[in-house]
C-alpha angles and dihedrals in degrees: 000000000000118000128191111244118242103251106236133192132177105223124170091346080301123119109218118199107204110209137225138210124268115157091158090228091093107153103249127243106208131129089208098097120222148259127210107244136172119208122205130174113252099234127250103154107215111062089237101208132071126295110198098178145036117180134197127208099231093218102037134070121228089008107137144163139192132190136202131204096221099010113059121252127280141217122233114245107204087178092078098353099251137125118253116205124241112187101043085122083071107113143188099288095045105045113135085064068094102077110072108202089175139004123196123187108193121242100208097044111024099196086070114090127165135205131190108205144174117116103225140010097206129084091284090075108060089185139066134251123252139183114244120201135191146183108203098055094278102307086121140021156211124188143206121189128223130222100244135030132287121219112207087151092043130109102277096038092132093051107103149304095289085176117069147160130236099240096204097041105027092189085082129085138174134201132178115214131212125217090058093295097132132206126332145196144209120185096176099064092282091309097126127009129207117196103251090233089186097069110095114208127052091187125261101208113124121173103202128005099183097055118063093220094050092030097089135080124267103210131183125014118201134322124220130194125219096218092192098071086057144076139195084256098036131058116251107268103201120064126174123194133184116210123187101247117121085219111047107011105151122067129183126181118187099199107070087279106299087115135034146182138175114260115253113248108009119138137271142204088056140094113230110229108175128010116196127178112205115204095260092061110263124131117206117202128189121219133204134170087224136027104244158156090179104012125064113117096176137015155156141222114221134187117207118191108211095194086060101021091232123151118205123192101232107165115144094225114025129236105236089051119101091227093068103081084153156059134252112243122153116046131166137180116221091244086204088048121032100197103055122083146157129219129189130221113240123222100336086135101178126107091349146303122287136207121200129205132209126189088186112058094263102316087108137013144200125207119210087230141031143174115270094188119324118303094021121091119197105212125201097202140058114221118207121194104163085123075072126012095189098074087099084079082224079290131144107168128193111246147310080032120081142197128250099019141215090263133259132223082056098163093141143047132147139194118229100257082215108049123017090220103064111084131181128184131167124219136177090281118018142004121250147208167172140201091195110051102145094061081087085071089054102055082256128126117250121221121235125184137163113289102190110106110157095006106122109174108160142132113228117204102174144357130192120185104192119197092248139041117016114011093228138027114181134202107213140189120242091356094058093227145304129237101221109213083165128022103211085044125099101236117239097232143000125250099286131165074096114015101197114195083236127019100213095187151011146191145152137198115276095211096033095032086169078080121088139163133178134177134210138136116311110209100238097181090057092043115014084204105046117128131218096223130066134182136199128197095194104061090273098307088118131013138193129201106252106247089239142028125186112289112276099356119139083212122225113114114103137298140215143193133225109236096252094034093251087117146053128186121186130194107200126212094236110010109055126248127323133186131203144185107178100083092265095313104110127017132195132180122273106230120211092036133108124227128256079030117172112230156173140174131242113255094228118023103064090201096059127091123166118202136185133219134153096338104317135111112211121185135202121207091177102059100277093309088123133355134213131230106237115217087226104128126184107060123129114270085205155047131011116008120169113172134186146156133236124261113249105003122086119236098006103138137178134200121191111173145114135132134253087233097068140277136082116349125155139090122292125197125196127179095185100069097264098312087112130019136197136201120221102226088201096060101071089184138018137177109157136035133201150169136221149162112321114253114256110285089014133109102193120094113245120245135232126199137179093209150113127265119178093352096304118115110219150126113270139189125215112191086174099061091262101316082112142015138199115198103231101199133045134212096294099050105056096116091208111257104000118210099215147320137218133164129236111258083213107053123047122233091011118130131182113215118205115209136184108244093349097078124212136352139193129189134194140174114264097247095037138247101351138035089260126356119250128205102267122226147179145232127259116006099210132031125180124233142189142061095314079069135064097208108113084189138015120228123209124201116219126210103193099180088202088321129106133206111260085182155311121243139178107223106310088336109099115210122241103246098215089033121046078015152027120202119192109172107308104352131081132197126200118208135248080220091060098031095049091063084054110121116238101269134038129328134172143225131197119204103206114199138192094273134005133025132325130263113232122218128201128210127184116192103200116194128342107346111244101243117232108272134229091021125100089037099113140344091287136087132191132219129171150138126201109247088208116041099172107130095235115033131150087227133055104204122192135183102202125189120182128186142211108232097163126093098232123072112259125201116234093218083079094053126107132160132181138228118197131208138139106256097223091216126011107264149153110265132206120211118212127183110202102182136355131177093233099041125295085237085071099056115087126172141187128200120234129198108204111237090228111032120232142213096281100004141062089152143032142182124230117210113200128167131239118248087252090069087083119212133305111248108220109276082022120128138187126204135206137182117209150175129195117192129167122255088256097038087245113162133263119211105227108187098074088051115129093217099036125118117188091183102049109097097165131035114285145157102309108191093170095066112070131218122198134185116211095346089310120123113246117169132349132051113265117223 
């Protein structure tokens, strides 16, 4: 890709940097015609990534702004207290427009806001840094870029603002720039920049020389202006400036900035974070011994009046006190009241971060927590975090630690200028806040609660989106992941069991999609035996750690699952490739395939897994056991490769890969499971491959790409397996360097974009599902029920024609789905348990869908109504699913609820229900109990042959509790997820089984499993 140059000129000593225009709403140039989209965030309520800095207009009210160091910067809403986004314009090729390193909102005009971006200053950023300006709060901009790079995802992020405004004559900016690069200044609104020569310390700190992220220089820390020396009509005089030099740190000039001179007296040792100037001129400066956000180990807190030019040692917790393992980052003046500030703890980490509050500028000071008696704490706040529950990381800590916790990373908060209440402050994972701060001042307790709305900052990794059960299941940096039931819904929890800092990778069986499995980086130190695998057998809603791992890996890498969930096939991140077929138990090497392969299974053929690696496709036909060395030539040896294969069509493969440094880059197509590849002439680029709904009368599914077409970046859709392309986003919507993208394989048209600090996207058509939206129907319109019939349900076929069904009712009654019916995809089942309540006669169901009129569905109950069998036997009732309904697999896998319907509490220790099967080759079995409501340890089982074999069963296995597992109140009810194999990992046959159920997708009524209390039969028919 060709860039223009910055122009440069040496003029006076001083560097200028000249600006251009980039207002991201360029008219695009592509031949690829379009598709109307809309884009909206998937919710997670939090953020979930770090926030270094919140920033205040000084003149007007509710004017605020965040910035984040990967994800962009973002606009207060006080009409619904959200965050609205401001760089999502920034594309591919721009990307680190993405790391904000300062943000500036003018005083004097409030439209004009000012970022300094660029992500990093080492070699992992190509480009340099620029400043971008606007004039209408950040909806639109124009940039200027800089001659050296900008670090917003650089050690010290949270130091500042290193990018402010003149607030009596508004035409003049100052940055301070990082890498050595000194002081500079704008007098045209940031248009163009000169380098200020006069100012004598570019800063020396480094945090770490011998690692190329921590190796550079941090630079300049943050500017502040004195307004009082200054006039509408004259430049502010007096300037202060923190460096990051643990020897001179504080500069003042006193002539607009054409001087300076470190300040007598001021403290060393320490690195200046955030200088503030209260309007009774003081200037508060908080010390720390690093830069942050995640080191400090020591620090101070320090007034300097600059009438008098003394400086006080202030700090909450002294230095030299044993008590003070941190530094001091975040720090705010009450703006309506000067002598009152907060300051915030950095990095102390345990047990948990602390603010502290002074009324009288620094002399006292309040935490917001203290020791009650070790290990009691005594909190004044509340913290709610019900906009996103996860924020408890799955942890419950024993005290004095708490979950969740005040925060950490905390380098920046800030007071309302406009109401003392009204608090901010960012952390590693969320921003906070309260509307009754001062309550602290009272004895009373102050209220804190997410304040994130809108703020989506994280780093996908991976997404899946099975045809049944939750539409999306993530695998996240940092928050280890989220199962989205909703997708405008702030999950409960994230991926836990384990809960990995950052989920790398994620799949789940095409034919079995219950099963999951997803791999990242266990934390050893913390549980010696901790895996680095995990598997679920209900689409994500529950995990369990695998009982083995290849020998010595630290995990990470990818995953894949075999079709029918029989096979897993990991490629760590540091040990090669491994196979195995024993449902994580045991694990080999794969033979013929390179490490750190990139790989996917087929969606039909269980057996066949297809990798990537320099430039080479190597398939596997035995499970991952050996791979094979395709003849296909001409695919890219570097840069990005993301490979998959079709649902639902075996063999059929896709490559999307290249690099920006030359060679080979497009998009390549095979149908003969890698043995040929083609490359699509029409894709000029390509980095990432999916796969969603078929468009209607078609039978292809329709493809998703993040690639280039005729010189335009974008997103695009094929429905014609890559004849033809729409792109599917315009100029506004790029989301800088995306992360991945797949389709929905239930909703036509509907992609989920993964981003890299901008979280999660989805996409849909404007008008929905289908081109344009039929009225939807079933078959057949009428059904007949009751003993002159054998049919014990009666099944409707839907014809949805781009609608769903929102529900089915009977008159103003709405049916339980689950319970009077089961849906999966376009049939629907209504129960003997519904339909045996049915009077004698006709009655009527509407099923009622997104858009048009209802179908109406007769049914007519002739003579006495067969009763449910099997139910009203006993005080227990049964529910279950099957979490793997292939007809062979080497496990059979339950999810079990029983219930408690009597009115008398029953233990549990007298409990036992079966489950019946036919064994396919007598064998030894193994039990395993992956997850249960009252403890797995309480869950024991025994395998049974029947002395005379029955249709559908010769064995079953009877599942009891432990006497630990305590009684059943009436109403009450205990679940359990399990999984039975046989010693080889032979295979069972399941479709003869006598308690299978291949429909059943959620837990419902399961009269073919028995429960028994004390040896007497309670609920179920037995064989």
């Amino acid at each position: 890709m060709i860039k223009a140059k910055s122009r440069l000129r040496i003029a006076c000593l001083a560097l200028v940097v000249a600006g251009a225009s980039w207002t991201g709403m360029t008219a695009p140039t592509h031949a690829a015609p379009s598709d109307d989209y809309t884009w909206k965030s998937v919710v997670t309520g939090g953020g979930g990534g770090f926030v270094p800095g919140i920033i205040f207009n000084e003149t007007e009210k509710d004017l605020i702004y965040a910035r984040t160091d990967i994800g962009g910067a973002y606009r207060w809403n006080p009409a619904n207290e959200s965050w609205i986004p401001l760089t999502d314009s920034v594309g591919w090729e721009d990307w680190n427009k993405n790391g904000v390193d300062a943000l500036a909102t003018d005083p004097v005009e409030p439209n004009r806001v000012y970022i300094a971006t660029g992500t990093y200053t080492n070699s992992w950023d190509k480009h340099d840094g620029q400043i971008m300006r606007s004039t209408d709060k950040g909806n639109t901009w124009q940039t200027t870029k800089l001659p050296f790079k900008v670090g917003g995802n650089m050690p010290g992020r949270s130091m500042g603002e290193r990018l402010a405004i003149d607030p009596n004559k508004n035409n003049i900016l100052f940055f301070g720039a990082r890498s050595g690069n000194g002081l500079w200044r704008s007098s045209d609104f940031g248009a163009t920049w000169s380098k200020v020569s006069s100012f004598p310390n570019p800063g020396t700190y480094v945090q770490d020389p011998s690692n190329e992220y921590t190796s550079d220089i941090v630079g300049l820390a943050w500017i502040t202006f004195d307004k009082k020396t200054g006039s509408s009509s004259k430049a502010t005089q007096t300037i202060y400036v923190g460096v990051a030099d643990k020897k001179q740190s504080v500069y003042r000039s006193t002539d607009g900035g054409t001087t300076w001179s470190a300040i007598a007296g001021q403290p060393t040792g320490y690195l200046p974070h955030h200088g503030v100037l209260s309007s009774d001129d003081n200037l508060y400066i908080s010390y720390s011994d690093g830069a942050g956000p995640y080191d400090g180990t020591k620090g101070e807190l320090w007034k300097l009046n600059t009438a008098s030019g003394q400086w006080t040692n202030i700090s909450p917790v002294a230095s030299s006190s044993a008590d003070n393992h941190f530094g001091y980052g975040g720090l705010t003046v009450d703006a309506q009241k000067p002598g009152t500030l907060l300051v915030a703890t950095l990095n102390a980490w345990w047990p948990d971060e602390t603010i502290y509050r002074s009324t009288d500028s620094g002399a006292t000071w309040s935490p917001i927590w203290e020791f009650d008696g070790y290990p009691t704490r005594k909190l004044k706040y509340n913290l709610d975090i019900s906009a996103a529950p996860w924020l408890t990381f799955n942890t419950n800590p024993a005290p004095p630690e708490v979950s969740p916790k005040l925060g950490w990373m905390i380098g920046d908060l800030e007071i309302d200028p406009f109401n003392s209440d009204h608090m901010l402050y960012g952390t590693g994972a969320t921003i906070y806040g309260s509307n009754n701060l001062t309550n602290w001042d009272k004895g009373g307790k102050l209220d804190i609660s997410v304040a994130a709305k809108g703020v989506e900052e994280t780093a996908i990794l991976d997404l899946v989106s099975p045809p049944t059960g939750a539409p999306l299941v993530s695998a996240v940096g940092d928050v280890s992941g989220f199962r989205h039931d909703d997708l405008f819904k702030a999950p409960a929890k994230m991926l836990d069991n384990p809960t990995f800092t950052s989920s790398e990778s994620i799949d789940y069986a095409e034919l079995n999609p219950s099963f999951m499995a997803r791999v990242g980086k266990a934390d050893y130190k913390k549980d010696p035996n901790a895996k680095s695998i995990g598997l679920s057998n209900d689409g994500g809603a529950n995990w369990y750690k695998a009982n083995s791992e290849p020998s010595g890996t630290v995990g990470g890498g990818s995953i894949a699952v075999a079709a029918n969930g029989n096979g897993l096939l990991w490629s760590t991140s540091d040990k090669g490739v491994f196979y195995s077929k024993t449902g994580g138990n045991s694990w080999t090497a794969s033979t013929g395939i390179p490490a750190n392969a990139k790989i996917a299974s087929d969606r039909v053929n269980p057996n066949k897994y297809y990798a990537f690696s320099a430039g080479r496709i190597y398939v596997s036909v035995d499970g991952g056991a050996s791979f094979t060395a395709s003849t296909t030539t001409g695919l890219p040896s570097a840069g990005n490769a993301d490979i998959g294969a079709v649902r639902g069509v075996e063999g059929d493969v896709w490559f999307a890969g290249g690099s920006e440094d030359g060679g080979p880059y497009g998009l390549w197509h095979s149908k003969d499971s890698g043995v040929t590849f083609t490359k699509l002439e029409n894709v000029q680029e390509a980095d990432f491959v999916g796969f969603g709904k078929a468009a209607p009368n078609r039978t292809n599914a329709a493809v998703f790409i993040v690639g280039k077409m005729d010189g335009t970046r974008g997103f695009y859709r094929s429905d014609d397996a890559g004849a033809n392309w729409v792109r599917i986003n315009d100029d506004k919507h790029q989301y800088a360097r995306v992360t991945t993208i797949i389709g929905d394989p239930r909703v036509y048209g509907r992609a989920y974009l993964g981003t890299n600090g901008r979280g999660i996207l989805v996409a849909d058509r404007v008008g929905g599902d289908q081109p344009s939206t039929g009225q939807a129907s079933i078959t057949p319109t009428a059904a007949t029920y009751g003993m002159d019939h054998s049919n014990s349900y009666i099944t409707v076929k839907l014809t949805l024609n781009g609608n769903t069904l929102d529900a089915i009712k009977q008159g103003s009654i709405t049916l339980s789905k689950g319970e009077d019916y089961t849906v999966n995809e376009d049939t629907v089942v209504l129960t003997n348990k519904y339909l045996s309540k049915l009077p004698k006669g006709e009655t009527t169901l509407n099923f009622h869908f997104s858009t048009g009129n209802d179908a109406l569905f007769t049914i007519t109950v002739k003579g006495d109504t067969p009763s449910e069998p099997g139910t009203g036997e006993g005080v227990l009732k049964v529910q279950s699913f099957n979490g793997n309904v292939s007809a062979t697999s080497n496990m059979i896998s339950s999810k079990f609820k029983i219930t408690n319907t009597g009115s008398s509490p029953v233990s549990l220790a007298d409990v036992t229900l079966r489950y019946y099967y036919t064994i396919n080759g007598e064998k030894s079995q193994n039990f395993f109990t992956d997850w249960s409501s009252i403890g797995t340890e309480n869950v024991i089982a025994n395998f049974r042959t029947l002395t005379n074999a029955k249709p559908g069963a010769d064995s079953y296995v009877e599942i009891g509790f432990k006497s630990a597992a305590s009684s059943l109140e009436p109403g009450q009810s205990v679940e359990l997820q399990t999984r039975i194999s046989k010693a080889d990992w032979s295979s069972y046959t399941q479709t003869d089984d006598y308690s299978f159920n291949p429909t059943a997708s959620s837990l419902q009524d399961s009269t073919k499993i028995t429960a028994y209390l004390s040896g007497i039969k309670q609920w179920g028919i037995e064989p």
